[in-house]
C-alpha positions in Angstrom: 0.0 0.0 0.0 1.2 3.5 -1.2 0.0 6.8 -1.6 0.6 9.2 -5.0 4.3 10.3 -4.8 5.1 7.9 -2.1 7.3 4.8 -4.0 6.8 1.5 -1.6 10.3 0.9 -0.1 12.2 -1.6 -1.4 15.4 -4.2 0.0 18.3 -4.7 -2.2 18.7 -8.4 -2.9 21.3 -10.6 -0.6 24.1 -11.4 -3.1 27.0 -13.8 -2.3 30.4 -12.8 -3.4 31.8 -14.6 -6.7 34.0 -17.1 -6.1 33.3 -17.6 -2.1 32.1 -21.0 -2.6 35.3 -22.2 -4.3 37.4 -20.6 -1.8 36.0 -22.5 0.7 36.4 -25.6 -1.4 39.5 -24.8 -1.5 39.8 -24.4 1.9 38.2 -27.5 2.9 40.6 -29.2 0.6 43.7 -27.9 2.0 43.2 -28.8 5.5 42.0 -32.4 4.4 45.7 -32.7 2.5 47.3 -31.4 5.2 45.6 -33.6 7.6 46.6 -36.6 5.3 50.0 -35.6 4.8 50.3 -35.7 8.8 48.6 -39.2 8.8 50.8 -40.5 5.8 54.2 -39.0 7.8 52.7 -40.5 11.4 52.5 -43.7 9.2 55.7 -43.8 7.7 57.3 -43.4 11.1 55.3 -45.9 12.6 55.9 -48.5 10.2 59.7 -47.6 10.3 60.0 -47.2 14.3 58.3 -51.2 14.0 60.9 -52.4 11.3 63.7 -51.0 13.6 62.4 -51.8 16.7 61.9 -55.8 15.4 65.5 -55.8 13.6 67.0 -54.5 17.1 64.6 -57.3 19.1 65.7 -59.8 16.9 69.6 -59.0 17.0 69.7 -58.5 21.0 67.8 -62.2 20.9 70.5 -63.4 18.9 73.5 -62.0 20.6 71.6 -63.5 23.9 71.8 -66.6 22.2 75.3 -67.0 21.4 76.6 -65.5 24.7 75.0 -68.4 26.1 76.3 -71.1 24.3 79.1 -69.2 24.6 79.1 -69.5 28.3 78.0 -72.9 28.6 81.3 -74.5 26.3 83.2 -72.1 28.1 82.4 -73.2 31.8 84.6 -76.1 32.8 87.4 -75.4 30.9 87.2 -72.2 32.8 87.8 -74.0 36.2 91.2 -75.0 35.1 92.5 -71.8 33.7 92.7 -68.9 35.7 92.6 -66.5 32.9 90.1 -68.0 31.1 88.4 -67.6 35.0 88.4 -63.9 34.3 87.6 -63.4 31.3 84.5 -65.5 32.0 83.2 -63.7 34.9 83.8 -60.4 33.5 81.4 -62.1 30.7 79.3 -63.1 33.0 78.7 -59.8 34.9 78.5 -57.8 31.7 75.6 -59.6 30.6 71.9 -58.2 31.3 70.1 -61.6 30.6 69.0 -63.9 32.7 71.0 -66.8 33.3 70.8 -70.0 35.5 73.2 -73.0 35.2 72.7 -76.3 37.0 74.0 -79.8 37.0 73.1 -83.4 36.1 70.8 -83.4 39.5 68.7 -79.8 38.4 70.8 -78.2 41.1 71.2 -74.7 41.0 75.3 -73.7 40.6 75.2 -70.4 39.1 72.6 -67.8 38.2 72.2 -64.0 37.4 69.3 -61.2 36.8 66.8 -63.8 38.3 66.2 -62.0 41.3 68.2 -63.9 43.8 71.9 -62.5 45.0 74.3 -65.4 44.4 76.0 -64.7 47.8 72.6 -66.0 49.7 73.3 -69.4 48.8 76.4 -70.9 48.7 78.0 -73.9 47.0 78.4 -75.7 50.1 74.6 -75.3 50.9 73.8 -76.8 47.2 76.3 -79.7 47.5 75.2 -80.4 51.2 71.3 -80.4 49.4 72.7 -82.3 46.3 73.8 -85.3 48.7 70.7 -85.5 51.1 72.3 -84.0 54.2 69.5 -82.1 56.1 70.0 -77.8 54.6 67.8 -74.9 56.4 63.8 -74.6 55.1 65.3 -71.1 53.2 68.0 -72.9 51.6 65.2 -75.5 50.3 62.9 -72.4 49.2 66.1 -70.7 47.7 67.1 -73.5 45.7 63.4 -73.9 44.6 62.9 -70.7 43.2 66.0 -71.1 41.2 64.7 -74.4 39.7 61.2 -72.5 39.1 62.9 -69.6 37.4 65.1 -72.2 35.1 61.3 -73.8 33.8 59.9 -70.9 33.0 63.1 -69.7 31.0 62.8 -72.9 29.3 59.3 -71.9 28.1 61.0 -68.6 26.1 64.2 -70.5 25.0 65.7 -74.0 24.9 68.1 -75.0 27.4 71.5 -75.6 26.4 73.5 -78.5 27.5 76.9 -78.0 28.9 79.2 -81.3 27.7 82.6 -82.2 29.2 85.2 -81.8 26.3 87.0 -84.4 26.3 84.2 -87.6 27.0 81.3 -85.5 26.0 79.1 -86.4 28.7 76.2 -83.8 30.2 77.5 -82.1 33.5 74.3 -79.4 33.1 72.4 -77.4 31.8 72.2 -73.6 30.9 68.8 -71.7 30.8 68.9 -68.5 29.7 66.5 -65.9 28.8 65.4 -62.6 26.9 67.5 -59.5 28.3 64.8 -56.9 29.8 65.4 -54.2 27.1 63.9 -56.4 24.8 60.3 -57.1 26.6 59.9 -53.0 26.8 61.5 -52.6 22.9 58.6 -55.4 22.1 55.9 -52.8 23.1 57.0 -50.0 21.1 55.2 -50.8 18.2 52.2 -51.2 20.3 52.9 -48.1 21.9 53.9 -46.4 18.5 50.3 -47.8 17.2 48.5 -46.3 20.2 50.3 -43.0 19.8 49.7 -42.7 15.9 45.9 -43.5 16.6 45.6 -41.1 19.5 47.6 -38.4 17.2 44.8 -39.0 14.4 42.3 -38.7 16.3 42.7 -35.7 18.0 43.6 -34.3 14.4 40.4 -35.5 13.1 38.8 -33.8 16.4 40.2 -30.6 15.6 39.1 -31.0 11.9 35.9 -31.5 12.7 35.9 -28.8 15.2 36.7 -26.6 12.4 34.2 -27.8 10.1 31.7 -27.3 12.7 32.8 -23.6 13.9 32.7 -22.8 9.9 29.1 -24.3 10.4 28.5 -22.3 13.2 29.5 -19.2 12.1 27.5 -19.7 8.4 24.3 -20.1 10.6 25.5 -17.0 12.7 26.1 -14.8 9.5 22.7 -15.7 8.0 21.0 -15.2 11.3 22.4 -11.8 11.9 21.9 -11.0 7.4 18.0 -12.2 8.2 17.8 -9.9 10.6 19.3 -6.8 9.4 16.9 -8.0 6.3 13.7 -7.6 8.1 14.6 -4.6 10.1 14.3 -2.2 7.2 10.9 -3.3 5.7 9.7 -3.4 9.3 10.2 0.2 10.0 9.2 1.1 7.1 5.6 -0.7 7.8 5.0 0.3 10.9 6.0 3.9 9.1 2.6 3.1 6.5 0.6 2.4 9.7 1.0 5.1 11.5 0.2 7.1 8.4 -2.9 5.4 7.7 -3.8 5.6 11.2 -3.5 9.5 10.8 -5.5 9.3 7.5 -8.6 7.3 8.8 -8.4 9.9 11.8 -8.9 12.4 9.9 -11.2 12.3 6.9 -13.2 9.2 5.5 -13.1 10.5 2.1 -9.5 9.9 2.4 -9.6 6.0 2.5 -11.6 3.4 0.5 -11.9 0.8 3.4 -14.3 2.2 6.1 -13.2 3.0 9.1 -14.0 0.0 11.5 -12.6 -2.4 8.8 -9.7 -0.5 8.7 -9.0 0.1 12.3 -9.3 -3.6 12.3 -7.0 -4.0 9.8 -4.4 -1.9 10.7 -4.8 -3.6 14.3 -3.7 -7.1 12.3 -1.1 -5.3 11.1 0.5 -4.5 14.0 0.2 -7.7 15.0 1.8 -8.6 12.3 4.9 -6.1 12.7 5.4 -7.2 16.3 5.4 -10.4 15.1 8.0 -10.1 12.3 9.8 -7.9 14.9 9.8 -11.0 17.2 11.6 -12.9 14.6 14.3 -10.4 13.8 14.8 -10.1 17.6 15.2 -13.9 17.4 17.6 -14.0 14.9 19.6 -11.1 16.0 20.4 -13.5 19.1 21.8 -16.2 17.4 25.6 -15.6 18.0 25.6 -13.7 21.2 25.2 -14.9 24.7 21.0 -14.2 25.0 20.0 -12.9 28.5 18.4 -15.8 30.8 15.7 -14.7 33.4 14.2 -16.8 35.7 10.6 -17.7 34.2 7.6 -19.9 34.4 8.4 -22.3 31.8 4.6 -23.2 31.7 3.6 -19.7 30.5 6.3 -19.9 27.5 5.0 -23.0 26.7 1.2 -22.3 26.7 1.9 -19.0 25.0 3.7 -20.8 22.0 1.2 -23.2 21.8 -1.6 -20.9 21.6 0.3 -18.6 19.0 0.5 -22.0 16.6 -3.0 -23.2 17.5 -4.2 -19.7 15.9 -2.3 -20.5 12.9 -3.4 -23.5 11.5 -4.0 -24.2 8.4 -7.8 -24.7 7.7 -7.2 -28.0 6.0 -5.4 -29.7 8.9 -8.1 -31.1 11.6 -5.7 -31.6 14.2 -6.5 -31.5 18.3 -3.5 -29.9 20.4 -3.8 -31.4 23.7 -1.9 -29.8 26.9 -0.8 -31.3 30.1 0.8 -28.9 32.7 2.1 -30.3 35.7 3.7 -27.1 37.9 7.1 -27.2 37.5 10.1 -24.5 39.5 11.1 -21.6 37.4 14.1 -21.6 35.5 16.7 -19.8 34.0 15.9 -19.2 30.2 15.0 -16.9 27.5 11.1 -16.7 26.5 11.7 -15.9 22.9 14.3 -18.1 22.2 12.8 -20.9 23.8 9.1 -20.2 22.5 11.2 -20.3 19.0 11.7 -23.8 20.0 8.3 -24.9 20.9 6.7 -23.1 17.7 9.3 -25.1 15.5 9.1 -28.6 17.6 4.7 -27.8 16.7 5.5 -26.7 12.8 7.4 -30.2 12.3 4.6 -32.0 14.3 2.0 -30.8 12.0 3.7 -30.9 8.9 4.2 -35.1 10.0 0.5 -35.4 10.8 -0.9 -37.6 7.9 -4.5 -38.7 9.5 -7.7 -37.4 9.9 -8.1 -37.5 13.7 -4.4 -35.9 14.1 -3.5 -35.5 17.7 -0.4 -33.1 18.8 0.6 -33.6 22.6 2.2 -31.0 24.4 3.0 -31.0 28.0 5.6 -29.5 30.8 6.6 -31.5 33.8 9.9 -32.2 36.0 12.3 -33.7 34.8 13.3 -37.7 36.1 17.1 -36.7 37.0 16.0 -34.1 39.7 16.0 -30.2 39.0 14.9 -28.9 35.9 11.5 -29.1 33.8 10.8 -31.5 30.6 8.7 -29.9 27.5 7.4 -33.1 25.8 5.7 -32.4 22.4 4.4 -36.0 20.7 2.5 -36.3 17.3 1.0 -39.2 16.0 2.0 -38.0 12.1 4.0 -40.5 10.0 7.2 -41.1 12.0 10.3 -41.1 11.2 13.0 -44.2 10.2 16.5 -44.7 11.9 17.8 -43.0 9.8 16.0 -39.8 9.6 16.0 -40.0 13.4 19.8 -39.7 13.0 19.9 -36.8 10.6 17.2 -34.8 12.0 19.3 -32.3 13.3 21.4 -32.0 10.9 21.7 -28.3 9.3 20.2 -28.4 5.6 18.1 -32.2 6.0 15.0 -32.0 5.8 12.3 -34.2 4.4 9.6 -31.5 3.5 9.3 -30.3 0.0 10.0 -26.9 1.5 12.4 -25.5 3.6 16.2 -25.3 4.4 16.0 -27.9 6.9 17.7 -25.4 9.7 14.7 -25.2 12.4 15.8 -28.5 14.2 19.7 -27.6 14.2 19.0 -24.0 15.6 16.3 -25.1 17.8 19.1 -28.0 19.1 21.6 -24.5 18.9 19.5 -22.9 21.5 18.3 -25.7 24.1 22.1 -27.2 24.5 24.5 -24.0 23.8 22.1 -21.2 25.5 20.1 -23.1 28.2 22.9 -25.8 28.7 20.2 -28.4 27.8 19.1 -31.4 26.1 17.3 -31.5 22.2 16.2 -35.5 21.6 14.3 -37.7 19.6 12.8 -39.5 22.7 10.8 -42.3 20.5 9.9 -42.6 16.7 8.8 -45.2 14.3 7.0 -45.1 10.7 3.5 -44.8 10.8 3.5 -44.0 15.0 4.1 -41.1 15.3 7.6 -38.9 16.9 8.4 -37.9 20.7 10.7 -35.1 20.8 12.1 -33.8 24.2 13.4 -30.6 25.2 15.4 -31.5 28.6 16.3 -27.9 30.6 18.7 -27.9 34.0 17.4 -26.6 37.1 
C-alpha cells in the first residue's frame, strides 16, 4: 500500500560474493591434504619405528643366544684356567640376561638377573642339598625358586646342554632368557600404534571442530543477514501504519476501506509487525550470549502453543492437547525458547498424515532431579533410523520446503544457550515422533 508520490520501499537483494564458494572448497581441501600428509608421515614413522624396533629385538635375541652357548662351552674349561676364569666372569657380569646354570641333579650352581643374590646361597649349601644331608627350610625355598625360574626360561628359549670336552658327557644345563630391554623394545610398536591413533584422532577432532565452527558461524552470519533484512521493511511498515492511522483519523473521504474495517485491519497489522519484529529479535540473538531470566516455563510453553494453534491451516483437523504439571522456574529466554516450541509444533503438524491428528504438548519435571521437561508427541507419519539420525542435521530436511535449519538452531539454543538437552525421545514409521526438550534446574 502507497499513496501518490510515495514509492513503496524496497530491500536490495542478498548477493553472495563470486568465487566464495570455491574458496572455501578450497579451503576444505587444503586442511583435508594437510591432515593426510600428517597421517601418511605419522605412518611412515610408525611402520619404520616397528621395522627398527623388530630388527633390534631380533639381533639383542641373537646375541643372547650366542653369549650363552658361549658361556656354557666355556664353563669347565674355565675351572682349570685362571685366565680363562676372568675373562669368564667379566662375561658373565657384563651380561643383562638372565642366566641359571645347574647340573646333572637340576641343582642350581650359578645364576644371574633372576632375582636372587648369588651370595645368599652358597655352594656348600647346594652340595650339602645335592647329597641328602638335612639344609635350612630357606636354603630349600632358595634353591626352589632357582629351579622355578630355570622352567619358565625354558618356556622362552631352549636350554642348552653343557658337555665335558674331552668324554662329552652332560654335566648341566644352561637356561637362559630374553634380556629386559627387549620385553619393553617389544611394546613399542604397540605403543607407536596407540600414539599414531591417538595423534589421528585428536587431528580428526580438531578437523571437525573446524568444520563445525565454519558451520557455526555460516548459521550465525545468515541469522544476523536475516535480521538486518527484516529490520528495514519493518520500519518502514509500521511507518505506513502510522500514516494510515492519521489518514482514517482524519477524513473518511480519504480512505476506500471504512473506518471500522480499517481500524481492524491496521490492528492485524501491528500484530503482524510485532510479530515479524519478534523474529528479527530472534535471529539477531543467534551468535551472542542471549539474556536468561528466571521464568515460568509453563507460561512460554502455553503462550507458543496458543500462537500456533491460531495459525493453522484450515485444512489440517488436528487436536492440540496440553498437560501442565507445575514445574520451578528456571533460568531461560522466552523468545528463544518459544522459538523452540513453535518449531518442535511446525514439524509436528507438517508429520500429521490422518484425519483424527493428535499433537501432545505438556511440561513437567524432569526424572534426574532439577529442571522441567517440554514433551511435544504427534501421532503424524514417524520417522525411520535413519532420519532420526539426521534430524538435526543443518540443511536435512524431508519436506518439500524449507532449508531444513529449524531442528539444528532449535538444538543450537536448548544445548549451547540453556545448557540443555534436544532428543528424539521415540519414533517409528506410521507411529508417530516424541521429541524432548530436557532444561537444567
Amino acid at each position: 500500500m502507497s499513496s501518490a508520490g510515495s514509492p513503496a520501499p524496497t530491500t536490495a537483494p542478498v548477493r553472495m560474493p563470486r568465487g566464495s564458494g570455491r574458496a572455501q572448497v578450497r579451503s576444505e581441501w587444503l586442511r583435508v591434504s594437510i591432515f593426510l600428509a600428517v597421517g601418511l608421515l605419522l605412518t611412515a614413522t610408525f611402520v619404520f619405528t616397528s621395522l627398527l624396533v623388530n630388527r633390534l629385538s631380533q639381533q639383542i635375541s641373537q646375541t643372547s643366544d650366542v653369549l650363552a652357548r658361549l658361556c656354557a662351552q666355556a664353563s669347565f674349561p674355565a675351572t682349570r684356567d685362571p685366565q680363562l676364569q676372568r675373562i669368564m666372569a667379566e662375561i658373565i657380569a657384563q651380561t643383562d640376561f638372565p642366566i641359571v646354570i645347574t647340573d646333572h641333579d637340576s641343582l642350581p650352581r650359578a645364576w644371574r638377573n633372576v632375582g636372587l643374590d648369588a651370595a645368599l646361597l652358597s655352594d656348600a649349601s647346594v652340595d650339602s642339598a645335592g647329597r641328602g644331608l638335612p639344609v635350612s627350610a630357606e636354603v630349600q625355598s632358595r634353591i626352589r625358586l632357582l629351579q622355578e625360574r630355570a622352567r619358565l626360561l625354558d618356556q622362552g628359549h631352549r636350554p642348552i646342554a653343557m658337555l665335558q670336552p674331552v668324554t662329552g658327557q652332560a654335566l648341566g644345563l644352561l637356561h637362559y632368557g630374553d634380556p629386559a630391554i627387549l620385553a619393553r623394545l617389544r611394546w613399542m610398536p604397540y605403543l607407536s600404534a596407540a600414539g599414531l591413533i591417538l595423534i589421528l584422532a585428536f587431528g580428526w577432532w580438531g578437523l571437525d571442530g573446524i568444520r563445525r565452527a565454519e558451520r557455526r558461524s555460516i548459521w550465525v552470519g545468515m541469522a544476523l543477514e536475516t535480521a538486518h533484512q527484516l529490520g528495514t521493511p519493518l520500519s518502514s511498515l509500521m511507518g505506513w501504519i502510522e500514516l494510515l492511522r492519521s489518514r482514517g483519523d482524519g477524513s473518511q473521504r480519504e480512505v476506500l476501506i471504512p473506518h471500522p474495517e480499517l481500524t481492524e485491519t491496521l490492528d492485524e497489522m501491528e500484530r503482524d509487525v510485532e510479530r515479524l519484529t519478534k523474529v528479527a529479535h530472534r535471529f539477531s540473538h543467534v551468535g551472542s550470549a542471549p539474556l536468561l531470566e528466571v521464568q515460568d516455563v509453563v507460561s512460554v510453553v502455553r503462550h507458543a502453543v496458543e500462537y500456533m494453534r491460531r495459525r493453522l491451516p484450515d485444512h489440517h483437523d488436528v487436536d492440540i492437547q496440553e498437560i501442565y504439571v507445575e514445574v520451578a522456574p528456571l533460568p531461560c529466554n522466552p523468545e528463544l525458547l518459544e522459538w523452540v516450541i513453535e518449531n518442535l509444533l511446525s514439524n509436528a503438524v507438517s508429520a500429521l498424515d490422518k484425519r483424527s491428528s493428535v499433537i501432545e504438548v505438556s511440561v513437567g519435571p524432569r526424572a534426574e532431579g532439577r529442571g522441567a521437561e517440554i514433551m511435544v508427541r504427534d501421532n503424524g507419519r514417524g520417522m525411520n533410523l535413519s532420519e532420526q539420525r539426521r534430524a538435526f542435521e543443518p540443511g536435512y530436511t524431508t519436506k518439500r520446503r524449507g532449508w531444513g535449519l529449524g531442528l539444528a538452531l532449535a538444538r543450537r539454543v536448548v544445548q549451547e544457550y540453556h545448557r540443555g538437552r534436544l532428543f528424539i525421545r521415540r519414533s517409528a514409521p506410521g507411529e508417530g515422533t516424541t521429541v524432548v526438550v530436557s532444561l537444567p534446574g
